[in-house]
C-alpha atoms as an extended CHARMM CRD file, in Angstrom:
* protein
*
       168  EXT
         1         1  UNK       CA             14.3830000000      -22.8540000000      -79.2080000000  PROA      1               0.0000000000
         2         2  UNK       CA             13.8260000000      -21.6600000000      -76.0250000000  PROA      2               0.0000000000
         3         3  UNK       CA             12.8210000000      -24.0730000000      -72.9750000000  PROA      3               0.0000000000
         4         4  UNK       CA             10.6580000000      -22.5310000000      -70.6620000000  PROA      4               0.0000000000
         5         5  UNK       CA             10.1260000000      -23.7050000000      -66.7930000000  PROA      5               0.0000000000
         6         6  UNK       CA              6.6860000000      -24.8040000000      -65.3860000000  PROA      6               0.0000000000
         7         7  UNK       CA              5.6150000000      -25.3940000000      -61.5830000000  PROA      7               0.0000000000
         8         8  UNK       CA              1.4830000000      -26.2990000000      -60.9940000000  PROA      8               0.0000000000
         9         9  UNK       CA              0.7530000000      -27.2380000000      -57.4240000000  PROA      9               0.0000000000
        10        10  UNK       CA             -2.2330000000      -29.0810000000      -56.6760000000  PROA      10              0.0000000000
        11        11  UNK       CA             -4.5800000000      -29.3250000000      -52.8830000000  PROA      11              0.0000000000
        12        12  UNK       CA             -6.4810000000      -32.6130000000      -52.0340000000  PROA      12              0.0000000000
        13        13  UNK       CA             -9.5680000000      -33.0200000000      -50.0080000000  PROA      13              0.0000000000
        14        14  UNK       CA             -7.5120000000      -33.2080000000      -46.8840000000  PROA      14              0.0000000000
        15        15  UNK       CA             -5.5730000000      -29.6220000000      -47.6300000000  PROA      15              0.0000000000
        16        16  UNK       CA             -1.8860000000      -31.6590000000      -48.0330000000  PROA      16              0.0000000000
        17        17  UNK       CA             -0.3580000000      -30.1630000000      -51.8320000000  PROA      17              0.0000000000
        18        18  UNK       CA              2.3150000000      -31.4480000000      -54.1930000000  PROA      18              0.0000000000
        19        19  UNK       CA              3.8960000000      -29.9000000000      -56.8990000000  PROA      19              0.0000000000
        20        20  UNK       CA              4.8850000000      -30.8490000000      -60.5400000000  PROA      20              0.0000000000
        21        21  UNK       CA              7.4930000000      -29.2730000000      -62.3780000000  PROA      21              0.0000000000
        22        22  UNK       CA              8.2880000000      -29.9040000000      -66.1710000000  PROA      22              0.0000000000
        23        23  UNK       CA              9.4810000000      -27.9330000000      -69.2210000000  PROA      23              0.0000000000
        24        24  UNK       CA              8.3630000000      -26.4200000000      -72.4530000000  PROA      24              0.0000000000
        25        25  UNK       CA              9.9960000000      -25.8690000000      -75.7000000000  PROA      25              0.0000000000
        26        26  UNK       CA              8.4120000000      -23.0380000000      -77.5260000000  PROA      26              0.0000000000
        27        27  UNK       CA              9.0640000000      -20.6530000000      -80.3480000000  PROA      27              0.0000000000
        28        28  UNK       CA              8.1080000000      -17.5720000000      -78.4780000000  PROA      28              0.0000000000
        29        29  UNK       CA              6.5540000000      -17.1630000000      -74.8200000000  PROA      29              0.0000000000
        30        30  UNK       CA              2.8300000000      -16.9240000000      -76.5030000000  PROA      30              0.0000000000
        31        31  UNK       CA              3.1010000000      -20.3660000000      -78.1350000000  PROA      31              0.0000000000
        32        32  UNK       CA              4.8060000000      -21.5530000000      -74.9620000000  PROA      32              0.0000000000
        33        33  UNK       CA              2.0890000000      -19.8060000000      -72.4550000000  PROA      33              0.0000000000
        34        34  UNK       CA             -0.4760000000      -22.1080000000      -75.2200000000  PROA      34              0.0000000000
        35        35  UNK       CA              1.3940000000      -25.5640000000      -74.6270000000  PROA      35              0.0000000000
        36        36  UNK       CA              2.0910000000      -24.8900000000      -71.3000000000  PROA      36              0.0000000000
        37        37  UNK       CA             -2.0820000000      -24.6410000000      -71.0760000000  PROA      37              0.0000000000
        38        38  UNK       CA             -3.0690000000      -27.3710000000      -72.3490000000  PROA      38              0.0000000000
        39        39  UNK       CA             -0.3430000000      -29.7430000000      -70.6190000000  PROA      39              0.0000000000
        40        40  UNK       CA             -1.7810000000      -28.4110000000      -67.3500000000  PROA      40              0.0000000000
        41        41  UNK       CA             -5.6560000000      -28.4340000000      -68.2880000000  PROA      41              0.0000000000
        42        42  UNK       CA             -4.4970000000      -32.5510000000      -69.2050000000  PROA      42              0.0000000000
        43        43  UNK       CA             -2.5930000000      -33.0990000000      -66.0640000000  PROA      43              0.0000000000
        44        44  UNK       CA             -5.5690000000      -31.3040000000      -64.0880000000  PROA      44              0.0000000000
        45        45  UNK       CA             -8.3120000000      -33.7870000000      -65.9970000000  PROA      45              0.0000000000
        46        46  UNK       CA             -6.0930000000      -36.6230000000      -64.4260000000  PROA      46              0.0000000000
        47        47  UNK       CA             -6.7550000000      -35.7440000000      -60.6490000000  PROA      47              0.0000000000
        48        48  UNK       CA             -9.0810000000      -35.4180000000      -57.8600000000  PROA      48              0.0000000000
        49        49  UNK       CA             -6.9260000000      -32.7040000000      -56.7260000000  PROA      49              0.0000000000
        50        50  UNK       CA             -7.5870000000      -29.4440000000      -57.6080000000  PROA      50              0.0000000000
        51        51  UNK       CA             -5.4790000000      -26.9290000000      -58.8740000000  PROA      51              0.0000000000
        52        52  UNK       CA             -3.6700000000      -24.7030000000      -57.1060000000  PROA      52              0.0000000000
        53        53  UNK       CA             -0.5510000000      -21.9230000000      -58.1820000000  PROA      53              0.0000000000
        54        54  UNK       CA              0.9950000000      -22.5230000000      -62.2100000000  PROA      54              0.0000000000
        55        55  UNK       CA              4.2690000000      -20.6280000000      -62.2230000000  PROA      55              0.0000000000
        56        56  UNK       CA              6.4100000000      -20.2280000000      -65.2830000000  PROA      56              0.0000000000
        57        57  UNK       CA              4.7440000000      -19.6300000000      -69.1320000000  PROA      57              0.0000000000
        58        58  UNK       CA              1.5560000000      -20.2170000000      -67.5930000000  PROA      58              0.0000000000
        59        59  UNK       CA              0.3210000000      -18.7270000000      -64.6370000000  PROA      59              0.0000000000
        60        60  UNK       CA             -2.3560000000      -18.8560000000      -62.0600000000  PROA      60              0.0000000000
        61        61  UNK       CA             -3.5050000000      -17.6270000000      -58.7560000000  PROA      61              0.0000000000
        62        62  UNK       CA             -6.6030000000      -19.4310000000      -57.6960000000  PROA      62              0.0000000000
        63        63  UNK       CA             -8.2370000000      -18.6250000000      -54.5090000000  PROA      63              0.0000000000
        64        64  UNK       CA             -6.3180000000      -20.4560000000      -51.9110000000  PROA      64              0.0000000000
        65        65  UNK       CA             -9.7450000000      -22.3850000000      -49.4800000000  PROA      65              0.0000000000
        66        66  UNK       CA             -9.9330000000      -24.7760000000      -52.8380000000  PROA      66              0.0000000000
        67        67  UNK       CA             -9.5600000000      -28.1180000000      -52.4310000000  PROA      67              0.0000000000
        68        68  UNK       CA             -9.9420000000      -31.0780000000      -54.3730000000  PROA      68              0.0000000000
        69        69  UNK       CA            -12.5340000000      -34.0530000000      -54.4350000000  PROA      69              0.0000000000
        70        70  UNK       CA            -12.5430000000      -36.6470000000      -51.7720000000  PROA      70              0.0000000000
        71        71  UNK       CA            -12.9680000000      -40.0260000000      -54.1140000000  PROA      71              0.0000000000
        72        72  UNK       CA            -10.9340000000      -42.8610000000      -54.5290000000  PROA      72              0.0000000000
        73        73  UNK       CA             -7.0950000000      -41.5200000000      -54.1460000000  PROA      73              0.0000000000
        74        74  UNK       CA             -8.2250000000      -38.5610000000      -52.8240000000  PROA      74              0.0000000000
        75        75  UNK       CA             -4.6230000000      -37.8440000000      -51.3220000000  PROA      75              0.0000000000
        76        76  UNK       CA             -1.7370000000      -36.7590000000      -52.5890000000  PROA      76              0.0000000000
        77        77  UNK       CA              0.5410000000      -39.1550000000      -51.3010000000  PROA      77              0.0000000000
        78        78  UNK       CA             -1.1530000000      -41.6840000000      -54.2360000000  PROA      78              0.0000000000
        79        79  UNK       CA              0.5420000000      -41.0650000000      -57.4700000000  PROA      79              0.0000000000
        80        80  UNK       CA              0.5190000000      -42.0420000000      -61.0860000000  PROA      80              0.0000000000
        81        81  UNK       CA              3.6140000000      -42.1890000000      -62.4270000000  PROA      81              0.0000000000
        82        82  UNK       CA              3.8440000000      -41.1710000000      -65.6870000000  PROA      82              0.0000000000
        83        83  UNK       CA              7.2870000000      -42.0550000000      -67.9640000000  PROA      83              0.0000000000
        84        84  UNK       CA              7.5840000000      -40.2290000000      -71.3000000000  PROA      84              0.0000000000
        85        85  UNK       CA             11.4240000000      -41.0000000000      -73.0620000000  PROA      85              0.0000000000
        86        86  UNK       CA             13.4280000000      -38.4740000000      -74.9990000000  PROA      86              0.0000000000
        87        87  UNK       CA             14.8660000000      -38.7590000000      -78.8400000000  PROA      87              0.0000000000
        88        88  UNK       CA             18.3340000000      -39.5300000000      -76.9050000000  PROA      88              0.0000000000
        89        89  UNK       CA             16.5600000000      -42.6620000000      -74.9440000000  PROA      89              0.0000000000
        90        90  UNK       CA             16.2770000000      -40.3730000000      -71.3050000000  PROA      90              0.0000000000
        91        91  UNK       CA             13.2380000000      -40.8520000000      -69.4500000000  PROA      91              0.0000000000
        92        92  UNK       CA             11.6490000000      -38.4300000000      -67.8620000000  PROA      92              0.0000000000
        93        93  UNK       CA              8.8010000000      -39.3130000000      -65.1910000000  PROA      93              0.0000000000
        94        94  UNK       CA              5.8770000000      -37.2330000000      -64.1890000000  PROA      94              0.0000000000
        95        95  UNK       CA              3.7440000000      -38.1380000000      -60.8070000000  PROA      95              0.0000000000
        96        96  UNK       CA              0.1010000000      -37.0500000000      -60.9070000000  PROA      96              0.0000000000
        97        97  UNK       CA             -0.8380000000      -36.6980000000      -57.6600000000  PROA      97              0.0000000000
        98        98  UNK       CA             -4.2280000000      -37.8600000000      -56.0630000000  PROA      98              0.0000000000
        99        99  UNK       CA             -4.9220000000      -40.2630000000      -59.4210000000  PROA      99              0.0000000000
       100       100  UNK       CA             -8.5090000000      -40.6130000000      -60.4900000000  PROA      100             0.0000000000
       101       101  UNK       CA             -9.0980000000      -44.2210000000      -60.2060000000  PROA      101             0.0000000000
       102       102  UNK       CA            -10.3740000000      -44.4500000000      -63.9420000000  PROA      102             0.0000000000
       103       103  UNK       CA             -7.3140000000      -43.9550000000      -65.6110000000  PROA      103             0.0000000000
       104       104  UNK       CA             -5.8270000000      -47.4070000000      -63.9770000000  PROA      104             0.0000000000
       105       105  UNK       CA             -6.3480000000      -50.8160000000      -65.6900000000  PROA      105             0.0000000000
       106       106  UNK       CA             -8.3200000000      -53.3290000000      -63.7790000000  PROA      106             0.0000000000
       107       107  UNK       CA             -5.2420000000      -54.1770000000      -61.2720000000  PROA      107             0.0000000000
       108       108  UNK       CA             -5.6570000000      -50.6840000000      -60.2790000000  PROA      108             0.0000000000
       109       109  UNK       CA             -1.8620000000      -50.4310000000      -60.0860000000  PROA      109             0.0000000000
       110       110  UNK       CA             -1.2290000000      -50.2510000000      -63.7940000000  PROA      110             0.0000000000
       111       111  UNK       CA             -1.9340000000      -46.9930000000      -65.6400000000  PROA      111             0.0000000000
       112       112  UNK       CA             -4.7940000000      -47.9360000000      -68.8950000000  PROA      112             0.0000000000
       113       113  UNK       CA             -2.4850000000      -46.2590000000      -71.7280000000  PROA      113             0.0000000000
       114       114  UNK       CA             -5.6710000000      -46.3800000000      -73.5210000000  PROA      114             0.0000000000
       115       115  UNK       CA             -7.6430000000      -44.1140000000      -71.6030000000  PROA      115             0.0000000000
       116       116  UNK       CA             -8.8730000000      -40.9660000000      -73.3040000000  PROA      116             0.0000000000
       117       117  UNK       CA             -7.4310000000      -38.9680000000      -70.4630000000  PROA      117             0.0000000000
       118       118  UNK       CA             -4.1850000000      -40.6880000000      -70.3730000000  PROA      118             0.0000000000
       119       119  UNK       CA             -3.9450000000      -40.2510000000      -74.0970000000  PROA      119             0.0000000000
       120       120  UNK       CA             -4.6660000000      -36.5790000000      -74.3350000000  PROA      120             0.0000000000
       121       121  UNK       CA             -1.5460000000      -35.2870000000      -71.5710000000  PROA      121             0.0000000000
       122       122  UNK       CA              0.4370000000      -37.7720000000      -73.6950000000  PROA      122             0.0000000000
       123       123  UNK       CA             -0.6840000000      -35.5770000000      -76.8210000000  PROA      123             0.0000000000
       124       124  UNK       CA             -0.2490000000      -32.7460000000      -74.9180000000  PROA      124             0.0000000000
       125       125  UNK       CA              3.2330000000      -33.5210000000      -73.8880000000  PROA      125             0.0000000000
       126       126  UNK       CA              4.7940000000      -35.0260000000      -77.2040000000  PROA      126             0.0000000000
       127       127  UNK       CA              6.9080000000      -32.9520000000      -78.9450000000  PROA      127             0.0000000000
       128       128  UNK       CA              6.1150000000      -29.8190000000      -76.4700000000  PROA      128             0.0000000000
       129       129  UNK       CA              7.5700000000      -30.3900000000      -72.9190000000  PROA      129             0.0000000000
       130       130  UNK       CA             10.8030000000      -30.9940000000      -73.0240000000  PROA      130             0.0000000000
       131       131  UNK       CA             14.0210000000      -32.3580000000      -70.5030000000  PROA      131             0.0000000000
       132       132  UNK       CA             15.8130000000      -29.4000000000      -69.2580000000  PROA      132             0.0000000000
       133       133  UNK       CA             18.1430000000      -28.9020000000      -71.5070000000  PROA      133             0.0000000000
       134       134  UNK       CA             15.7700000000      -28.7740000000      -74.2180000000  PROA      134             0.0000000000
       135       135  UNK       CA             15.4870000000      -32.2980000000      -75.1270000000  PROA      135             0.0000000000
       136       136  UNK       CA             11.8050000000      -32.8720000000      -76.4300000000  PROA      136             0.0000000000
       137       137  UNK       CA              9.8160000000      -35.5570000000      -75.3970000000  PROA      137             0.0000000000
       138       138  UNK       CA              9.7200000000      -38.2680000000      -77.9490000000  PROA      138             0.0000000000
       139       139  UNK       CA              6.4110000000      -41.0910000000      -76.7140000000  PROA      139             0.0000000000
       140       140  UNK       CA              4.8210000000      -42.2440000000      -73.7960000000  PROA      140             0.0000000000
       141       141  UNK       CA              6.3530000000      -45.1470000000      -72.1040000000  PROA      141             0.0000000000
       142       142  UNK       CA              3.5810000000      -46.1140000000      -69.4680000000  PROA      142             0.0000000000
       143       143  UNK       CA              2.6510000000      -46.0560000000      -65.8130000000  PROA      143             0.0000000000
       144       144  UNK       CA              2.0310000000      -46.8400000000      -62.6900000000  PROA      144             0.0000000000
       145       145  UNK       CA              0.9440000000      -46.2210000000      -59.3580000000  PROA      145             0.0000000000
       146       146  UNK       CA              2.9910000000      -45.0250000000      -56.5740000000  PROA      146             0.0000000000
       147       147  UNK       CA              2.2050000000      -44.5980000000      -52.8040000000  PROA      147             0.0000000000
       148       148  UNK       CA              4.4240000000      -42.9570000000      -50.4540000000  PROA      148             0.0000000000
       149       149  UNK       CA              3.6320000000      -40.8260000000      -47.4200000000  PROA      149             0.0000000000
       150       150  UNK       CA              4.2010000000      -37.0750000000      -47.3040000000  PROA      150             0.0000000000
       151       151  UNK       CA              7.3610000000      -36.3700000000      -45.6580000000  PROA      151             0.0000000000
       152       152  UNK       CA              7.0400000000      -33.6170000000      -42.9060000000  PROA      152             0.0000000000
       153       153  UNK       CA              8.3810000000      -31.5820000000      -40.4590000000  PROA      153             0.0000000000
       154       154  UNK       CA              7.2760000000      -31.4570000000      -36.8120000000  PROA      154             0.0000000000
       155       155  UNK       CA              8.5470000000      -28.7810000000      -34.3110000000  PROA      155             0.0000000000
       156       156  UNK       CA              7.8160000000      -30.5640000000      -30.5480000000  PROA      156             0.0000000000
       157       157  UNK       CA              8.1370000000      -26.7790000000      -29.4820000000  PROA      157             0.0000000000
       158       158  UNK       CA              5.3530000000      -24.4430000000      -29.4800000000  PROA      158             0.0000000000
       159       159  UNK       CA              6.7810000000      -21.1690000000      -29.5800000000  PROA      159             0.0000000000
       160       160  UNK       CA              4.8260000000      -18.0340000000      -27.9720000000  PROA      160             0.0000000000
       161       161  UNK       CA              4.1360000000      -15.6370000000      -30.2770000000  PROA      161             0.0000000000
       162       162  UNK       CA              4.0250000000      -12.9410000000      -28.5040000000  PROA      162             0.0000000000
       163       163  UNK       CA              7.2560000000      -13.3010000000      -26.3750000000  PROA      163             0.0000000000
       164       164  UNK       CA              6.2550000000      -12.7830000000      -23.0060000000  PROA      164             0.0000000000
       165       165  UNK       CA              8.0290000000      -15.8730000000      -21.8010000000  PROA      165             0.0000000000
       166       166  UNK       CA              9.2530000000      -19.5170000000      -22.7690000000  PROA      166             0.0000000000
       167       167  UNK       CA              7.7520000000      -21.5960000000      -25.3700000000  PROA      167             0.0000000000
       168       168  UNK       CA              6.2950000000      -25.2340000000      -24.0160000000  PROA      168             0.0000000000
C-alpha cells in the first residue's frame, strides 16, 4: 500500500510554532485524506496550541493571526512525547507540542495512558500511520514530558531595507 507524508504545524499563545510530521498507509488517497483527519483532529484535542498549515493527504490553510490558548504549557517548547512501536520492534516517537496538562498523570511528567484523549490518537494511529517505509504502527508504548527551548537564529545586524546606506 501506499504511504503517504503528513506535516501539521501548530501556533501557541506566544506566536512561536512547531511542526509534526508522520505517515499514513492507505489504500487510496481518499481513505488516506480520512486517516490522515482524524490523526490530526486527535493530535489537535491534545494541545493548547492551535492549528496551523496540514500538508500532505490532508490539507489546511487556516487564517494565519490564530493562536493557541495561554493555559498550563501554553508553549511550544513543552512537549509530550508520545512512543508508538512497529510490528518489527522500531519505535517511532511523536512530540505534541504545548501539552494540555490533563493528559499527564499526577507527577505531571508522566503521560495518563488512560486518558480518553490519549487513548483516541492512539486509536487513531494504530494500524494507520505508519514508519516511512511503510511499516504500520503496531501499540502505544507511553509518554512523557519533554522541555527544551526553541532553538533560534539571531542576526546582530539590522539591515536597511531600502539600501540607502549601511546596516547598524
Amino acid at each position: 500500500m501506499p504511504t503517504y507524508p503528513q506535516t501539521v504545524s501548530y501556533r501557541d499563545a506566544k506566536g512561536q510554532t512547531s511542526v509534526m510530521k508522520f505517515f499514513v498507509v492507505a489504500a487510496s488517497a481518499a481513505v488516506a485524506l480520512t486517516d490522515a483527519q482524524a490523526i490530526v483532529a486527535a493530535l489537535t484535542a491534545l494541545t493548547n496550541a492551535a492549528q496551523g498549515n496540514a500538508k500532505g493527504a490532508y490539507t489546511t490553510s487556516p487564517s494565519t493571526n490564530v493562536y493557541g490558548t495561554n493555559a498550563t504549557y501554553e508553549t511550544v517548547e513543552d512537549k509530550a512525547m508520545l512512543t508508538y512501536q512497529t510490528s518489527t520492534g522500531q519505535n517511532h516517537r511523536y512530540m505534541v507540542p504545548a501539552p494540555l496538562a490533563a493528559i499527564f498523570l499526577a507527577d505531571s511528567e508522566t503521560v495518563d495512558p488512560s486518558n480518553g484523549l490519549v487513548t483516541a490518537l492512539s486509536a487513531a494511529m494504530v494500524g494507520k500511520a505508519a514508519s516511512g517505509d511503510g511499516v504500520l504502527i503496531a501499540s502505544y508504548v507511553g509518554g512523557i514530558r519533554i522541555r527544551r527551548k526553541l532553538k533560534r537564529k539571531y542576526n546582530i545586524y539590522t539591515l536597511n531595507p531600502a539600501e540607502t546606506g549601511p546596516g547598524e
